[in-house]
GUDREN-577600 format. One line per field, with one value per residue (C-alpha): residue in three letters; x, y, z; residue number from 1. Coordinates in Angstrom, 1 decimal. Last residue first. Layout:
N
type	(ala/...)
east	(X/...)
north	(Y/...)
up	(Z/...)
seq	(NUM/...)
! end
This chain:
308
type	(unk/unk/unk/unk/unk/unk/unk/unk/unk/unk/unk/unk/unk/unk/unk/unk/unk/unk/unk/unk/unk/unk/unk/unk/unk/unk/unk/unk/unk/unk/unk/unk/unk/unk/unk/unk/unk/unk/unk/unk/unk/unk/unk/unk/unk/unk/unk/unk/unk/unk/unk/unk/unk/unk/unk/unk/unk/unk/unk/unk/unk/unk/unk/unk/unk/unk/unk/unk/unk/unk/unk/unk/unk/unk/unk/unk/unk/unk/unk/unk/unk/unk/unk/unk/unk/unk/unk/unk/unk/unk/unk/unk/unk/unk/unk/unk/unk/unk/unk/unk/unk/unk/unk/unk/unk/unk/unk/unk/unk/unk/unk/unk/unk/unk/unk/unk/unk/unk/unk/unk/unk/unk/unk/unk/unk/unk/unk/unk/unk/unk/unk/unk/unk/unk/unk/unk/unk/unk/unk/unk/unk/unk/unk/unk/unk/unk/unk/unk/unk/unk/unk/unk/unk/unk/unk/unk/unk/unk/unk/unk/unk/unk/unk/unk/unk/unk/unk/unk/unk/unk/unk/unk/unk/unk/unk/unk/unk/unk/unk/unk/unk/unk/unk/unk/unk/unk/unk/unk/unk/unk/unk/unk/unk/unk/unk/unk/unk/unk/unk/unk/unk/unk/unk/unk/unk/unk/unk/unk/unk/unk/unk/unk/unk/unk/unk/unk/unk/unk/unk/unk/unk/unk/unk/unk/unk/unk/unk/unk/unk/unk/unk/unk/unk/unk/unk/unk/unk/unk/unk/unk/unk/unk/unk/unk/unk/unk/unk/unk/unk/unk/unk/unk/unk/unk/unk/unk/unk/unk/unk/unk/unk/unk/unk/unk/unk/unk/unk/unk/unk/unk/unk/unk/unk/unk/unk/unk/unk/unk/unk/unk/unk/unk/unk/unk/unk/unk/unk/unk/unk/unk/unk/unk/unk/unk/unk/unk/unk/unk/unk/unk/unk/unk/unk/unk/unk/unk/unk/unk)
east	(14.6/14.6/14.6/12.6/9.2/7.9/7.4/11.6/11.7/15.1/16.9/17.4/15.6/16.3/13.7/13.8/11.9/9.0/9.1/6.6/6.2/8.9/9.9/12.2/15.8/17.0/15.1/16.6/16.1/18.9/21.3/18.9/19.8/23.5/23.3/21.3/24.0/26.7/25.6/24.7/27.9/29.6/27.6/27.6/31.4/31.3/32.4/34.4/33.5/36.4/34.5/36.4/34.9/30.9/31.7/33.0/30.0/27.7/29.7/29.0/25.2/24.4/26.2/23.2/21.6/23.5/21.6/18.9/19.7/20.2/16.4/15.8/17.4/20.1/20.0/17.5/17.7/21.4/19.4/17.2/19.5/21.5/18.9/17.3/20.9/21.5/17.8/16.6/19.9/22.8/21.5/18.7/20.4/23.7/21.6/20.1/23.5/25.1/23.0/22.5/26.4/26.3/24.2/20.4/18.6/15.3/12.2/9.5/7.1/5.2/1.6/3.1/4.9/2.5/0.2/2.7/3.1/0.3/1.6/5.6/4.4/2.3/4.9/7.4/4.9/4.8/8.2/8.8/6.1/7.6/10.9/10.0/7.1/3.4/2.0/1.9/1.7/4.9/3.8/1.6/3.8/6.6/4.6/3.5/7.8/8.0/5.7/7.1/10.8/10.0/8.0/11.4/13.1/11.2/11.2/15.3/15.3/12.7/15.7/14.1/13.6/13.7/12.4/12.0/14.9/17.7/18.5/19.7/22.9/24.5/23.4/19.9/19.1/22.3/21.5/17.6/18.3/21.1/19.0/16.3/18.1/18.8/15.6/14.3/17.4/16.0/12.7/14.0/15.9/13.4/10.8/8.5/5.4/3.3/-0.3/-0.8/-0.7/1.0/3.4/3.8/4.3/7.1/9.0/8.9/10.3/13.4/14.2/13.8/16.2/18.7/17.2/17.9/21.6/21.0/19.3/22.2/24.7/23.7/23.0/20.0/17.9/17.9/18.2/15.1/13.3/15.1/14.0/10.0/9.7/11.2/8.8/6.2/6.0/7.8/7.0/3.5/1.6/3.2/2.2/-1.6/-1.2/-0.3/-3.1/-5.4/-4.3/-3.6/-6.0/-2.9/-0.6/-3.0/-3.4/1.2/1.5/4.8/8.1/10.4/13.6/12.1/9.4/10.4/13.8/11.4/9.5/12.3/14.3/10.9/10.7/13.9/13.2/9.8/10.8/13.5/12.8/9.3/11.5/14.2/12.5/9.7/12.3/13.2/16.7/19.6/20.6/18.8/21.5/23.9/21.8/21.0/24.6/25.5/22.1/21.5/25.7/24.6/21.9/24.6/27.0/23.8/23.5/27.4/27.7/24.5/25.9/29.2/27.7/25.3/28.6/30.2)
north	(18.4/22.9/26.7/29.4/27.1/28.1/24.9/23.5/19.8/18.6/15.3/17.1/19.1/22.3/24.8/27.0/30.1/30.7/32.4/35.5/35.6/37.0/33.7/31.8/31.0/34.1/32.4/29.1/26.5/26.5/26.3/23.0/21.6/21.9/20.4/17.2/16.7/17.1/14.7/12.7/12.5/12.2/8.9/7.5/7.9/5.9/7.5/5.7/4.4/4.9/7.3/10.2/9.3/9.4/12.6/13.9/12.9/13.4/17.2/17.9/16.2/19.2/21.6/22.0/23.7/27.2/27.6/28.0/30.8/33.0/32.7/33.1/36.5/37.0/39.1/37.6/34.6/33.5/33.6/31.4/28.7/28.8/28.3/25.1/23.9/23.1/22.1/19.4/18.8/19.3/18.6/16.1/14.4/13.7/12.9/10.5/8.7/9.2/7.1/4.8/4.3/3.8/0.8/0.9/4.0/4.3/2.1/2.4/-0.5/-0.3/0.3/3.2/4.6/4.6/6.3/8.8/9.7/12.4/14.2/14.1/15.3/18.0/19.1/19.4/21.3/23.8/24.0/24.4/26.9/29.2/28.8/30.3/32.7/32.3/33.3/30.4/30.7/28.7/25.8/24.6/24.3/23.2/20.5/19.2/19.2/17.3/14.6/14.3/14.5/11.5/8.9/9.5/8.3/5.7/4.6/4.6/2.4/0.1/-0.8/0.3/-1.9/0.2/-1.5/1.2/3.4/0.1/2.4/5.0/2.3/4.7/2.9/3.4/4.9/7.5/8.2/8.8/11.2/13.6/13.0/14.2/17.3/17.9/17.8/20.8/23.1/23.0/23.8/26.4/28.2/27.9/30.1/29.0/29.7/29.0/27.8/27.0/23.0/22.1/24.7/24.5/20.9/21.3/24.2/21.8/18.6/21.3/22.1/18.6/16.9/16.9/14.8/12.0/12.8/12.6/9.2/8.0/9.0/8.0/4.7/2.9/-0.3/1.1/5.0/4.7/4.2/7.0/9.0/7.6/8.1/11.8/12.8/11.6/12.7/16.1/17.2/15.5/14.9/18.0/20.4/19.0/19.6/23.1/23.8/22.9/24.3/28.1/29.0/28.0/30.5/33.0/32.3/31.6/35.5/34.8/36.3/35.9/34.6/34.0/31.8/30.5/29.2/27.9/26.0/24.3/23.4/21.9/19.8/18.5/15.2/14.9/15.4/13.4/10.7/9.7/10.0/8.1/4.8/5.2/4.4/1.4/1.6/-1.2/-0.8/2.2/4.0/3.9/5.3/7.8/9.3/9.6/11.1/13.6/14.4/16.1/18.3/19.6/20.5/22.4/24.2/24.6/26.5/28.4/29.9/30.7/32.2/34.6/35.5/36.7)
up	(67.6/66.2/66.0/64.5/63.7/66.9/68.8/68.3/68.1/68.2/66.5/63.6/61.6/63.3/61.6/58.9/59.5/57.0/53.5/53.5/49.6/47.5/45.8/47.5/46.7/49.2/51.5/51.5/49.2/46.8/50.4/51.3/47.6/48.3/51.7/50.5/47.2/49.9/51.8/49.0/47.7/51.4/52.1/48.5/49.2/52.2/55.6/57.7/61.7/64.2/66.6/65.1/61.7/63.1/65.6/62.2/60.2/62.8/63.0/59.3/58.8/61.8/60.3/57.6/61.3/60.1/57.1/59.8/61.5/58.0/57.8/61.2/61.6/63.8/67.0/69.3/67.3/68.8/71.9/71.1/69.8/72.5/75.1/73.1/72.4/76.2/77.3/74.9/72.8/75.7/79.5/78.4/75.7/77.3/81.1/78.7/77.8/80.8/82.5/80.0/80.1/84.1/83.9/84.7/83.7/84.5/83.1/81.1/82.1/78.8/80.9/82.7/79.5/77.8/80.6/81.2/77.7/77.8/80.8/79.7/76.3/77.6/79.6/76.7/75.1/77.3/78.1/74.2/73.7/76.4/74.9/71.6/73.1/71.7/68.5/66.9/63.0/62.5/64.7/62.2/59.0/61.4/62.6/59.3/58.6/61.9/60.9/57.5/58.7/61.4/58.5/56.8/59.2/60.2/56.8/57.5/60.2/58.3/56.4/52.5/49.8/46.5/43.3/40.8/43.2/42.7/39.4/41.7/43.0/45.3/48.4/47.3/50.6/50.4/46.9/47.0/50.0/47.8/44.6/46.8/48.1/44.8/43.5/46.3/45.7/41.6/42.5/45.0/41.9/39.9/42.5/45.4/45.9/49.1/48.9/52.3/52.4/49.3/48.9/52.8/52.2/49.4/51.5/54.7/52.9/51.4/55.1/56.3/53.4/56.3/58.1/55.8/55.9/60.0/60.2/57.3/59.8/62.7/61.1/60.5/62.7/66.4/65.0/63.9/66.7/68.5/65.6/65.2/69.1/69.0/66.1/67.2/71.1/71.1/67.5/66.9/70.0/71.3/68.0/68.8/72.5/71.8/68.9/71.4/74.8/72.8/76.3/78.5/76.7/77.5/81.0/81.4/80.6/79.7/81.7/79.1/80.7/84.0/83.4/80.2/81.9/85.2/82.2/80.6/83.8/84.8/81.7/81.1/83.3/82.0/78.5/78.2/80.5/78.2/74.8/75.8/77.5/74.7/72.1/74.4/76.4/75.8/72.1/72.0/73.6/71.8/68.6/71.6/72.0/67.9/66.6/69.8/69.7/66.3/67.9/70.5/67.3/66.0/68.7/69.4/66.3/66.8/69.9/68.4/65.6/67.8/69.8/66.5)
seq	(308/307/306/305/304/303/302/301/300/299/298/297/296/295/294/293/292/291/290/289/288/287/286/285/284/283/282/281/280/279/278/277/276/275/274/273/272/271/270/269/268/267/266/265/264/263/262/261/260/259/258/257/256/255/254/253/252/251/250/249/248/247/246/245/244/243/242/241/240/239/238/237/236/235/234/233/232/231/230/229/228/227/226/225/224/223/222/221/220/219/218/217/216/215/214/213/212/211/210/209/208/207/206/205/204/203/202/201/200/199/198/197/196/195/194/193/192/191/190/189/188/187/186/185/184/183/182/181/180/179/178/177/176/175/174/173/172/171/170/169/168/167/166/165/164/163/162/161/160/159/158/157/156/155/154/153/152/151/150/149/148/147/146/145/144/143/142/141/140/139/138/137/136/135/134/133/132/131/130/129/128/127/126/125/124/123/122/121/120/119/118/117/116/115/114/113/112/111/110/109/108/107/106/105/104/103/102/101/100/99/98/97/96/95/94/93/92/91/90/89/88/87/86/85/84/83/82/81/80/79/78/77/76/75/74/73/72/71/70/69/68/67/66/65/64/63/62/61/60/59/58/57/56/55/54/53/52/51/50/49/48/47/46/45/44/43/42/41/40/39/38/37/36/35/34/33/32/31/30/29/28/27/26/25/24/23/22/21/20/19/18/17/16/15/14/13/12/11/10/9/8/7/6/5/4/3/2/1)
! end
């Protein structure tokens, strides 16, 4: 019951990441976010590591390659290409597109390692694109032949690919959850420095955008991080991860509370992208070692257990 709770207010945590930051990038840069929070949330992350499962920080040190490469891509890309996004889409549409991540990760591990999956998954995997397709086409499929996407929403989709290629690596790294995340979250506050130096990344000015990225430092990147590693240490990560299709649930509540309705198209292919992601889980697979499903969102998670 505690493990539920835990990745109950993950994913609600995740959720807020859509809603608070699409605020925010209507003042602060991409680069803004993503530089302040990493390096802000990085010591927390690496004193939680420290003491919580006591790595021997050497060996973790000598994984440097593979580490930097997974920072580049989960921390660095696909945190820039969300908060990017999020200045030209909607919450909601970001997080609906997100939501195809599961399904993304099963076609590119077919792809890229050779995994099967069965009918069933096949089936999960066209739904989830019917879902997507729906939602971009405004409910109009025929527009598909000559689709002109908001450049919000090719950012989007540009973020899933990058983090489902980080998922595929990151699953075979055999270091600690939260130790890879602090360590990657270091990297990325090293190797955007220079960015950010020569962009002139700024602080917080008003109130709001203070509150903003003290939101998404406290809550997604250190908050729902914790949770979501403990709920692992007695749930498997399989079942975990059905749990992060809550996600498209509480952005569209947060999304309805704030005073903004939900379309139709919006709830069909919500539905239509949650349906496919249930087809896709393990139970869907073949009997092949099926990977962890990782938090699409808004969270990059290093070990492939728990998301960004």
């Amino acid at each position: 019951m505690k493990a539920s709770v835990y990745l109950v207010l993950a994913t609600l945590f995740w959720s807020g990441n859509f809603i608070v930051a699409q605020a925010a990038v209507a003042s602060m840069t991409p680069l803004d976010l993503t530089f302040w929070r990493w390096t802000l949330a990085a010591v927390p992350l690496v004193l939680l590591a420290h003491f919580v499962e006591k790595p021997d920080w050497r060996a973790v040190l000598r994984r440097w390659p593979v580490l930097l490469l997974l920072s580049v891509l989960g921390m660095s890309g696909y945190t820039l290409l969300l908060y990017g996004a999020l200045g030209h889409t909607s919450a909601m549409n970001a997080s609906l597109i997100t939501a195809a991540n599961p399904a993304l990760i099963v076609v590119l591990a077919m792809v890229l390692t050779g995994e099967k999956t069965t009918r069933r998954g096949w089936f999960g995997i066209t739904l989830g694109l019917l879902g997507v397709l729906l939602v971009l086409t405004r409910g109009e499929l025929q527009r598909v032949v000559s689709l002109s996407l908001n450049i919000g929403e090719v950012m989007m989709i540009g973020a899933i690919f990058v983090w489902g290629c980080y998922t595929i690596i990151a699953r075979r790294l055999d270091v600690p959850a939260i130790t890879a995340t602090a360590t990657q979250v270091v990297i990325a506050g090293v190797t955007l420095a220079p960015l950010a130096v020569a962009a002139n990344v700024r602080l917080p000015e008003t109130p709001a955008e203070a509150w903003s990225l003290a939101y998404i430092v406290v809550f997604p990147s250190l908050g729902a991080y914790l949770l979501w590693n403990l709920a692992l240490k007695t749930t498997a990560p399989g079942t975990a991860g059905n749990y992060l299709n809550l996600i498209v649930v509480f952005t569209a509540v947060i999304t309805v509370v704030l005073g903004t309705p939900l379309t139709i198209v919006q709830i069909m292919g919500g539905l239509l992208v949650i349906a496919g992601v249930l087809l896709t889980g393990t139970k869907g697979r073949s009997k092949s070692p099926a990977p962890a499903v990782p938090t699409p969102a808004s969270d990059p998670a290093p070990t492939g257990r728990h998301t960004p």
